[in-house]
N, C-alpha and C positions, 0 to 999 in steps of 0.2 A: 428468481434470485435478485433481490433490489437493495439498496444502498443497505445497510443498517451500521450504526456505529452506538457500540453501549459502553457503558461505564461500569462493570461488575463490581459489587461488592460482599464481603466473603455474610455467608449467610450465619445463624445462631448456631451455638453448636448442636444443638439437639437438630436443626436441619440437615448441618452437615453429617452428624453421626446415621441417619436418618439415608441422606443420598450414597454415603458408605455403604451401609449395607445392600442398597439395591446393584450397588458396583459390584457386590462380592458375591451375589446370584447371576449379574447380566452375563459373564460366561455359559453358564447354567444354558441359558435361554441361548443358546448360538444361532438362532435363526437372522441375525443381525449384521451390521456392520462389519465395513472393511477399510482399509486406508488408511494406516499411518505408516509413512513410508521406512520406519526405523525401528528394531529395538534397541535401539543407540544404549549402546555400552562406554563410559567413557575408558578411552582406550591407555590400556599398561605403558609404560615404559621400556616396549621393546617394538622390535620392529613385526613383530610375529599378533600384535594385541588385536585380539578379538571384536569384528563389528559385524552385525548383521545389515542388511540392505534390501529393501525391497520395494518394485515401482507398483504404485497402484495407485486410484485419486488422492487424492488425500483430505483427509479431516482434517485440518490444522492444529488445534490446540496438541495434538496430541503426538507435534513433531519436537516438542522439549523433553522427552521423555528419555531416562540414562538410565544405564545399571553400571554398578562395577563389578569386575568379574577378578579375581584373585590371582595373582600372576602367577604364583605356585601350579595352579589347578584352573586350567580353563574353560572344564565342563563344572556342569550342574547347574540347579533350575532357582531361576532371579525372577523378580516379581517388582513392580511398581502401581500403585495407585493414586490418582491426583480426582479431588473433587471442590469444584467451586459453583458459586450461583449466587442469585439476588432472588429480593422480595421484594413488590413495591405495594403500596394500598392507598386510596385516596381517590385524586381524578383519574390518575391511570392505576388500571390494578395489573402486575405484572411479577410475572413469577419465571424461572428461568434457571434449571440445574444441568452444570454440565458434569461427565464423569470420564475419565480417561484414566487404563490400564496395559501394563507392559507386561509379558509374560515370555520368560527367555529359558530354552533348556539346551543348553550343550550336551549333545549326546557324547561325542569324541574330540578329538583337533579338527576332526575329518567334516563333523555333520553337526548344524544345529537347526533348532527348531523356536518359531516365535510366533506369536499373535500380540496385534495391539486392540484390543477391543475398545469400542466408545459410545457412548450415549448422552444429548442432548435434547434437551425437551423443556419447552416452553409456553405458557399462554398469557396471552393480552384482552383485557378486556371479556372473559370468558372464553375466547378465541383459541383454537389450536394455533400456535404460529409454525415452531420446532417440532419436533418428532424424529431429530436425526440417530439412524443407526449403523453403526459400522461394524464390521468382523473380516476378521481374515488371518490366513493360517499359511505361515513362508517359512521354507527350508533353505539353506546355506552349505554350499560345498566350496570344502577348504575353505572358510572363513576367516582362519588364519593367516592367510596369506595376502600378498599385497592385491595380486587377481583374483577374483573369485568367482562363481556360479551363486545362481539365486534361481527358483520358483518360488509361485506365488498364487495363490488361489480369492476370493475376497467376493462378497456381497453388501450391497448397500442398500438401505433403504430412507428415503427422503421425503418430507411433508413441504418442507420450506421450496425442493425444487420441485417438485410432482412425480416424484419418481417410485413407482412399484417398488419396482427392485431391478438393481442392477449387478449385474454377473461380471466380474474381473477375471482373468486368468492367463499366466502366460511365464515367457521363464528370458533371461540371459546374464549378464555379466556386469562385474562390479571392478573397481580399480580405487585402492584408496592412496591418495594423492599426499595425506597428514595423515602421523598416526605416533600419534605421541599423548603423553601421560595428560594435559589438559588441554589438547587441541587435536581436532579429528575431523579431516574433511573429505568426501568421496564424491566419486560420481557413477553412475549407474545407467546402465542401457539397456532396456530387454523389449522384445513383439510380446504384446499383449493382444487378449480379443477379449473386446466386450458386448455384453448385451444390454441395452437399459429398456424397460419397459415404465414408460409417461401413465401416470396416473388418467391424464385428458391427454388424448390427440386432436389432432387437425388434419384438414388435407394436407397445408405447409409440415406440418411435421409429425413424423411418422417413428415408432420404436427405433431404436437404434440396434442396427448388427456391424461392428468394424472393428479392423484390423488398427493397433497403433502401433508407432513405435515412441516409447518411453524414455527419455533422460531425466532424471533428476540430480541434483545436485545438493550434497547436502552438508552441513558444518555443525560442529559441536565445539564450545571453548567455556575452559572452566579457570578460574581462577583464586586465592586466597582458601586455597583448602578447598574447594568448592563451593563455598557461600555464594560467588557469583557466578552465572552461567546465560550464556547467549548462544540460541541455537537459529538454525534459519536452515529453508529448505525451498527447492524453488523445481518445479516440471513444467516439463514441456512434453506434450502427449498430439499430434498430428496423425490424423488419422492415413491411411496409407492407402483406402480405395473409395475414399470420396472427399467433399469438399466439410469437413468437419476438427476442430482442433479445439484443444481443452488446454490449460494451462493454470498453475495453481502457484503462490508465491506466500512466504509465513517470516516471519522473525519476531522471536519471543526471548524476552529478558527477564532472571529470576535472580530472587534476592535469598537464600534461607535463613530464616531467624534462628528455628528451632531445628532440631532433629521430624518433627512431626507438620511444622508450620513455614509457608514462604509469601514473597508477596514479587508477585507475575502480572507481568502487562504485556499482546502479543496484538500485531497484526496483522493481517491475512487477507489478501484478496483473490480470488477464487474468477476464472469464465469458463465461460463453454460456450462456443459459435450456433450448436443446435438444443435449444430449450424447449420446456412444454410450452404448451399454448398460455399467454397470460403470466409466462416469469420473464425477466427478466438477463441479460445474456451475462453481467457481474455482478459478484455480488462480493462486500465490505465488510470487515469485521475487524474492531477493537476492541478489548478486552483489559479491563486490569482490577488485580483484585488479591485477596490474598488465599492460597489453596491450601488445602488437607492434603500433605504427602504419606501413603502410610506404605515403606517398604522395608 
């Protein structure tokens, strides 16, 4: 995982119609991705408004992510898709599409159900760089309420850090701190256990099997109708039976033009104390550009 800092710019449309549709089969293919710690619903104007929460790595881009949910009726099933990316050709030829989806179902007040799927995928110079895949599937009891319960189950697979695949799993308790009509802020605690398995080992390092315990902390604020939105998310993951800690940090600012178009710029920086052999222990990322919203 090494420095990187890119400057997105929103692709043609026939690109982006192009990287839509692959977003609208990557469900399909669940063998994938996990990590976004939110189906961040922006929250009613009661005290009672609905948010889900859930601790797991995290992808970043795909912690700006909102739905609104009808204060009448706080079940049934909300959908988001965001996709952006660049083209470059010349000295450097560089190509680089990311895709990010929110999938929310209220079963009752009692129970809901979410996934944030994602996919990034990039090459430079012929070069695989990217090839990030995330999935994961989290349930919420009493979500309505100011305390709540969360599990959460999630697999990831990573080219950029050398990771097979890695196994997320684990459950506990949420507390929302804001919860008001265009500002939402929570924090979240739960024991997770993961497994990752390193594309390349080492003697120095070896797959990983450990217990964490999980805080994340997380904000959502909307303002002028919600044209503008600043979200930000920040974990802290410390392993609990050895010397290993991960920790992830994101704030992303969007502007909506259209109903369909917005223009996004987000930073994120991402470690982990135990890496494959030959990455790096953080890793950089800014981004800004304008995205395809279709929900």
């Amino acid at each position: 995982m090494g420095y990187r800092q890119e400057a997105i710019v929103f692709l043609p449309m026939t690109f982006s119609k192009i990287s839509l549709l692959f977003c609208l089969f990557l469900p399909v293919s669940a063998i994938a991705q996990v990590i976004t710690p939110d189906t961040l619903q922006t929250v009613v104007p009661t005290d009672t408004a609905a948010t889900d929460t859930t601790d797991a790595d995290r992808n970043p881009d795909e912690a700006a992510q909102s739905d609104t949910v009808a204060a009448s009726d706080p079940t049934g099933f909300h959908y988001k898709i965001t996709a952006d990316g660049t083209i470059t050709a010349g000295n450097v030829n560089r190509a680089l599409v990311q895709i990010g989806s929110s999938f929310d179902w209220a079963v009752s007040r009692l129970f809901r159900f979410a996934s944030n799927p994602s996919f990034a995928y990039g090459r430079q110079n012929q070069l695989l760089n990217e090839r990030e895949i995330l999935a994961d599937f989290r349930t919420t009891i009493l979500q309505e309420r100011r305390f709540y319960y969360l599990g959460f189950g999630a697999v990831e697979i990573s080219n950029l850090r050398k990771i097979r695949q890695r196994l997320t799993g684990g459950g506990g308790v949420g507390y929302k701190l804001l919860s008001r009509k265009n500002a939402y802020l929570s924090v979240t605690n739960v024991l997770l256990y993961e497994y990752t398995d390193f594309i390349t080992n080492s003697a120095e390092v070896k797959d990983i099997n450990v217990l964490r315990n999980s805080t994340r902390v997380y904000g959502e604020y909307q303002w002028n109708n919600g044209r503008y939105s600043v979200t930000h998310t920040v974990f802290m993951q410390p392993a609990l039976n050895q010397p290993n800690l991960r920790w992830n940090g994101n704030v992303a600012f969007q502007i909506r033009l259209t109903s369909l178009i917005g223009v996004r710029t987000s930073v994120q920086n991402s470690y982990e104390s135990v890496v494959a052999a030959g990455r790096k222990n953080n890793d950089f990322r800014w981004t800004t550009g304008l995205i395809l919203e279709v929900k």
